[in-house]
N, C-alpha and C positions, 0 to 999 in steps of 0.2 A: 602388557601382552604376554610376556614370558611367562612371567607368575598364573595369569588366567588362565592360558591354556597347558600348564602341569597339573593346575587344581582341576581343569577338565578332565585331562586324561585320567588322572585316580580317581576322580567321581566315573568316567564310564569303565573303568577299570572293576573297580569294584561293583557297578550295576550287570556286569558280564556274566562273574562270578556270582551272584544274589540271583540272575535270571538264569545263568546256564549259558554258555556259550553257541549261537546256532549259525552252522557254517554255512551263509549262504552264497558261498563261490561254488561248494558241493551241491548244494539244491538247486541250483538255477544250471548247472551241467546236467544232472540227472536231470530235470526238467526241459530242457532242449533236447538230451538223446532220448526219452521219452515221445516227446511229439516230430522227431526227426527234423530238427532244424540245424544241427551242425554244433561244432563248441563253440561256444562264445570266446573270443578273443578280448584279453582283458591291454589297452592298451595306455602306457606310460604317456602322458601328454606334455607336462611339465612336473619337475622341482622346482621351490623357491624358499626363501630364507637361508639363513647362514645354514653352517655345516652341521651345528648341535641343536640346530631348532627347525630341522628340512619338514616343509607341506610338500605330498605327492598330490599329485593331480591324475586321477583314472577317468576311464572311460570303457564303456563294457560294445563290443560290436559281436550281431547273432548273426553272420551272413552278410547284408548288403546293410542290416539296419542297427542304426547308432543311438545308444540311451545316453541320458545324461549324464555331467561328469560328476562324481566325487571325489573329495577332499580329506585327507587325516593326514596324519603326525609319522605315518609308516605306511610303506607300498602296501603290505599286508591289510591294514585295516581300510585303506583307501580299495583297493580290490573289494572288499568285503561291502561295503558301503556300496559302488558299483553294483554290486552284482545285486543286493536286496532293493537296490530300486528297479534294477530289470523286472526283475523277478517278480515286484509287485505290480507294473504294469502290462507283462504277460497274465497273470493272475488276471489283475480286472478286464483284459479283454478276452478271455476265457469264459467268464463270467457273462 
């Protein structure tokens, strides 16, 4: 498991870098103060794993309403992953 998930993060490491980096913790705030719905609160749910191999667990809340949670390797990319699933299910009910 150790070894798999370092060879992950360098393969999405490097697909970041090859596609560009796109912040979607910044797109889904301008996207909510756009439609006046408030920041989204991004909040810490759990840690798990030893100290040099921590899973954060996020969860993104807009107001009273809670999206699914995500998972990575750093609070940072855990955020990130939060927020573009928001992000995408505000999209399609837009739509």
């Amino acid at each position: 498991p150790v070894v798999e998930r370092f060879i992950r993060r360098a393969l999405l490491k490097r697909e970041k870098v090859a596609a560009g980096f796109i912040n979607h913790k910044g797109r889904l705030i301008e996207f909510c103060h756009q439609r006046g719905l408030g920041n989204p609160r991004f909040q810490l749910l759990k840690t798990k794993g030893p100290e040099h191999d921590k899973e954060f667990v996020i969860r993104v809340r807009i107001g009273q309403r809670t999206f699914e949670r995500a998972q990575a390797d750093n609070k940072k990319a855990a955020e990130q992953e939060a927020a573009e699933r928001a992000l995408d299910i505000l999209i399609q009910e837009q739509n």
